[in-house]
C-alpha angles and dihedrals in degrees: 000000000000088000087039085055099045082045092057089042097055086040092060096042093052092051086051085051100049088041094050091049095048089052087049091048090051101033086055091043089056099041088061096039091052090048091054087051091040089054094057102042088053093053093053091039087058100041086039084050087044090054100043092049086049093058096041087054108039085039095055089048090057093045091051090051097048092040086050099050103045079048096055086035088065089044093114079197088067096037088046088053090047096048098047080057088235099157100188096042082046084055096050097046093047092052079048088064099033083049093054089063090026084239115180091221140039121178127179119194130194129219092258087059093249122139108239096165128032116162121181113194119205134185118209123169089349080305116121121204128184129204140159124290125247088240095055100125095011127110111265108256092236133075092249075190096063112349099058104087092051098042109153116253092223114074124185111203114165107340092310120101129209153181106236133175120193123195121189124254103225128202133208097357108314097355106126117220099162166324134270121181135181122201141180123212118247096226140132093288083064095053101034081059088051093050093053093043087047107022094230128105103259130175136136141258146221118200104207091178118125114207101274089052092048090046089043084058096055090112109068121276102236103157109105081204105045118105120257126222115253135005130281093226081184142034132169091201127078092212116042110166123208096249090053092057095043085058093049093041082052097062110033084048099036108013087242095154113193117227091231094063141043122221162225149178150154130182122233105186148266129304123182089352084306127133109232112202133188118204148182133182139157131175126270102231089054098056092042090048089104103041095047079050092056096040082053083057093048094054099050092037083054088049096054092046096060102066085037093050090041095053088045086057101050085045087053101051100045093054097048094055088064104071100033102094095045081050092048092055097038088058090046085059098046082046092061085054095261100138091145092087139079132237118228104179105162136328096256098126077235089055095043081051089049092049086052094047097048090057092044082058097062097041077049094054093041083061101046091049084052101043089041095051076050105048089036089067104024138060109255086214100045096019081220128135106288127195110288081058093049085053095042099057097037093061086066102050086052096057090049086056098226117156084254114188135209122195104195110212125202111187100229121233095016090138102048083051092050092047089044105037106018132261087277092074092037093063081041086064090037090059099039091052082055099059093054088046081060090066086084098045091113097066109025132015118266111224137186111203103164149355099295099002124091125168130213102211099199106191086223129015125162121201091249094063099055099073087058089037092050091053089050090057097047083046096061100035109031091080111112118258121221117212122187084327089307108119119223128182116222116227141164139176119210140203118198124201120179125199123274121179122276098027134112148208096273099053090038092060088044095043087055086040084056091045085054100051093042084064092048084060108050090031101252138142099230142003133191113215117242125165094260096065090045091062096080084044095062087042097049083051095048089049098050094057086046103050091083095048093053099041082057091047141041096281090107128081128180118214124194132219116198124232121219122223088230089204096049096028086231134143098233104145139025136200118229122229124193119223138196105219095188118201090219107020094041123222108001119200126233095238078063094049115020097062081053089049086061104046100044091045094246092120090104106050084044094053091037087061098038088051086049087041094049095041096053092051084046090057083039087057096040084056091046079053084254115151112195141155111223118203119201130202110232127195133247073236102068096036077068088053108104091208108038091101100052084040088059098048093046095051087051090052086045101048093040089234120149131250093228106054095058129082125185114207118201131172137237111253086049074076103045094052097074100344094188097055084038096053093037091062092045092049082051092050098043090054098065092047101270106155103226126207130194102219122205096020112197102023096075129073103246121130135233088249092053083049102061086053103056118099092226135139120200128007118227094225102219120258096229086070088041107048100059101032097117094060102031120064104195090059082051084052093040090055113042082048090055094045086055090050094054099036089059090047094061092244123123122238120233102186114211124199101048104160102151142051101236088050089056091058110043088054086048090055086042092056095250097170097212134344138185140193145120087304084071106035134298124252106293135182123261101263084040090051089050092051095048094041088058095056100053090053087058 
């Protein structure tokens, strides 16, 4: 074993070794590596920062300039002078103003493109002295006529160059009667400003070569001692040698870059047909003297690391070795179930801890197992049974074969609690429903499922015994509960389901779940499942999974219903109504399907499908000589749709069919669901001509204030005011207020629901613009619509 142990020992610090010297290996890889990338991307940082600092500066320069001279140009001083035609006061004035940005260079033109001010300022032993210009008298070198707008910002006056901006002295409003201009030179104070804020040489250069000397240097220039063409107007740097400036000319005139700098350059212009060039450089080896300084640190620091790494290592596996095999039994012993006894593996302070550790462990294990066994059959909220008890002990029961019972519990109202009050008082309700649940944990066992479903699993329950066993349960859990002194009522709804042969678990859970949702639905507290109230359930399913078949296929009709022009007693619009004409259930109405559309996210396939449907009759019609307007019901759905609108607009470009002739008809609730979306899309809708109707006016939530809102054009007054208004006085009431409403609202008014003559005619007399309903004619397909249309032309 001694031999086994010193194997184990060389094995592990030879693996240390290996390991060390691969990391080494990699770590130096990288390091150089790193270094190479890090040199480069030092030499592009400086010449990119270089280039940035440059335009900063020379752009701020130009907007200075330009900011100056449109300031001295308003000076109506300066414009009274010029205009008196007093030269020397002129001149004052304008050295005033060149004074006030220190400018080098200050030029005044007249309208007649003469200079009648030119002052040069020079700076000689921290002295400055101004005189006149070359040019004073003389006629401005540029056309004003043609030429002004576009003056060059680089201007050469005797031998000095410099970065001007001119700005025009008006005159009665817009009338030009000059010119005034500031300028800096471009000389060594400017790059030797550059070269401080970059920390490259910098300077600037004119190219005085005309083309046959550019074409006779084609060949580089590699005498230190040759001339170069041109003049540096401009240099950062005290000594600059000859060789140094035939590098630099070498590369601005022909892009021969030297291998011992990096560079930079930028043209300016031209000035006087010559080329102006800024430019910055700086060695290599200057700009990489700190990283080659760091590299040298992490080589030596690389080097120091290996004995040391080599010697921890040794240290490490030898120590290691020591405590295995007390470790190896001691988890032979915890394997065979023993956690009742403690690990001692050396005296080190870090092996007392690990022997520590390793019997915390096993306390640790005894309590998960404990806690897990726990977790895996109760709820971690409620601590009550979940489901895999429920299904544990019901199991049981069912082999037994006892006429075992569920009632299946939904808190009402859970959702609105968590959206009002947050998601921490609704576990507070969840848990308080859940005490008083418990009241019946003597004699069933108390489940939570789900979020807001428990289940009360009786071993034997009788029909009989559910109505007593339903007012129980009101009874315990009906009380009011009080929350941080907010009141909430406590209320369920249950579905019971009880044991028939031949059943399990599993039916009997979704039997109760259909039971539940059976007394949702009719508003009850409790329903127990039989067979007759699962039948819609099955239908709904199957046509669930059929609507998009149907949608894909030739399942879907659409029907019309014509609308009257109350005022013409004319059919000049229908509604379209889509219809499920089902190869084994027959014709399916849309209050069956449509709710099923929305909630399965099949509305727009469904609506995509009614608006192609509608606008090919409409093109049928147009060829018979039918005109005839076509509305069209859109969902809340597609109002959440981000590119409905934009859908819309491109299949009516596409189709050819006319803005005009199309309504969509929405309802309110599609609004009240997210009225800013909603409104949004209508407003878009609305803006490209669409005509907009509020269906089913009166029976939705919205308000009068939503309603103003709303760009919408008519309102579909609802049928339940309109079929019984000859014999109820408050619809009369309801709808001529409504027509009023609207009226004054600027909307027009479509009545549904006309089913009578006189109906007809007292809305008529009312200004009811259109109406429809079974008086007129009932929704109709499209060759039943043509016939009945027909008829009623003759």
């Amino acid at each position: 074993m001694f031999n086994f142990m010193n194997r184990l020992q060389t094995q592990i610090f030879a693996f240390f070794v290996i390991l060390l010297l691969a990391v080494q290996s990699i770590s130096f890889w990288m390091s150089f590596n790193s270094n190479k990338q890090l040199e480069q991307q030092q030499l592009s940082n400086q010449l990119a920062v270089a280039e940035v600092v440059f335009q900063a500066e020379y752009e701020n320069r130009n907007y200075y300039l330009s900011a100056f001279a449109e300031t001295a140009a308003k000076d109506f001083g300066l414009k009274d002078i010029f205009i008196d035609g007093d030269n020397r006061s002129f001149l004052v004035a304008l050295n005033n103003h060149r004074k006030r940005i220190n400018a080098n260079l200050a030029i005044a033109v007249s309208a007649e493109g003469k200079i009648i001010g030119e002052l040069v300022a020079n700076r000689s032993q921290g002295r400055e002295k101004v005189a006149l210009g070359s040019e004073q008298g003389h006629a401005f070198r540029y056309s004003l006529a043609t030429e002004f707008e576009n003056i060059n910002p680089l201007y050469l006056l005797d031998g000095k160059l410099y970065q001007i901006k001119f700005s025009p002295l008006t005159s009665g409003g817009s009338s030009v009667i000059g010119w005034v201009g500031f300028g800096y030179v471009i000389d060594d104070k400017l790059a030797g400003s550059l070269a401080q804020l970059t920390g490259l040489s910098s300077g600037f250069y004119l190219n005085a070569a005309t083309a046959q000397d550019e074409q006779k240097s084609a060949v580089p220039n590699t005498n230190p001692e040759a001339s170069v063409l041109g003049q540096f107007i401009g240099h950062s740097e005290p000594e600059f040698s000859h060789e140094l400036q035939a590098i630099v000319v070498n590369y601005l005139i022909q892009d021969l870059r030297h291998d011992d700098y990096i560079f930079w350059r930028q043209s300016l212009g031209t000035v006087d047909g010559q080329h102006v060039f800024a430019y910055m450089f700086q060695s290599v080896s200057d700009v990489l003297q700190t990283l080659e300084q760091q590299w040298l640190k992490q080589i030596g620091l690389l080097l120091l690391l290996l004995p040391v790494s080599l010697l921890l290592a040794f240290i490490i596996s030898s120590k290691i070795t020591r405590p295995i095999k007390q470790l190896i039994e001691q988890a032979k012993f915890i394997a065979k179930g023993n956690y009742d006894s403690s690990v001692d593996v050396g005296s080190s302070l870090e092996l007392k801890q690990l022997g520590q550790e390793f019997t915390l462990m096993q306390q640790s294990i005894v309590s998960r197992e404990k806690k897990i066994a726990h977790q895996a059959f109760h709820d971690p909220l409620t601590s009550l049974a979940n489901g895999n008890e429920l299904n544990r002990v019901s199991s049981a029961w069912l082999q037994q074969g006892t006429s075992m019972g569920l009632c299946l519990i939904n808190i009402r109202r859970l959702t609105e609690v968590n959206l009002t009050l947050g998601h921490a008082v609704g576990d507070e309700v969840i848990k308080e429903f859940a005490q008083r649940l418990a009241f019946f944990s003597d004699r069933a066992l108390v489940c939570r499922i789900s979020g807001d479903e428990f289940v009360l699993a009786f071993e034997s329950l009788a029909t009989e015994q559910v109505a007593s066993l339903m007012a129980e349960l009101q009874q315990q859990v009906d009380h009011k509960y009080c929350y941080h002194d907010i009141m909430l009522h406590l209320q369920f709804t249950a579905g019971v389901s009880i044991f028939q042969q031949g059943i399990d678990l599993v039916t009997l859970l979704r039997q109760a779940d259909t039971a539940v949702q059976h007394a949702k639905s009719n508003k009850l507290d409790y329903q127990i499942y039989t067979p007759e109230i699962d039948s819609n359930t099955l239908d709904r399913f199957q046509l669930i999974n059929e609507l998009k078949h149907a949608i894909d296929s030739d399942e879907l009709v659409l029907f019309y219903q014509p609308k009257m022009c109350l005022k013409s007693q004319q059919i000049t619009h229908v509604e379209a109504l889509v219809r499920w004409q089902h190869p084994k259930k027959g014709m399916i109405p849309p209050d069956v399907f449509i709710p099923i559309a929305e909630k399965t996210g099949q509305m727009h396939g469904l609506t995509h499908w009614v608006l192609n449907e509608a606008i090919a009759q409409y093109h049928k019609w147009q060829a018979l000589g039918i005109n005839l307007g076509i509305a069209v019901n859109i969902s809340a759905e597609n109002l959440k749709e981000d590119n409905f609108c934009e859908w819309i607009i491109t299949l009516l470009q596409q189709t050819q069919m006319p803005v005009s002739a199309l309504t969509l008809e929405i309802t309110e609730d599609a609004v009240v669901a997210d009225p800013d979306h909603a409104i949004a899309q209508l407003k878009a809708l609305k803006m490209h001509g669409l005509k907009l109707s509020i269906d089913d006016y009166g029976t939705g939530y919205s308000s009068l204030t939503q309603l103003k809102q709303l760009p919408v054009d008519e309102l579909k007054i609802d049928k339940s005011f309109v079929q019984q208004l000859m014999t109820d006085n408050d619809d009369q009431i309801i709808v001529n207020s409504t027509l009023q409403l609207a009226h004054n609202l600027g909307l027009s008014v479509v009545a549904e629901g006309i089913e009578d003559k006189a109906t007809l005619t007292w809305l008529t007399e009312k200004g009811c613009e259109m109406g429809q309903g079974f008086y007129l004619s009932r929704p109709l397909s499209a060759a039943a619509f043509n016939e009945w249309l027909a008829k009623q032309s003759v």
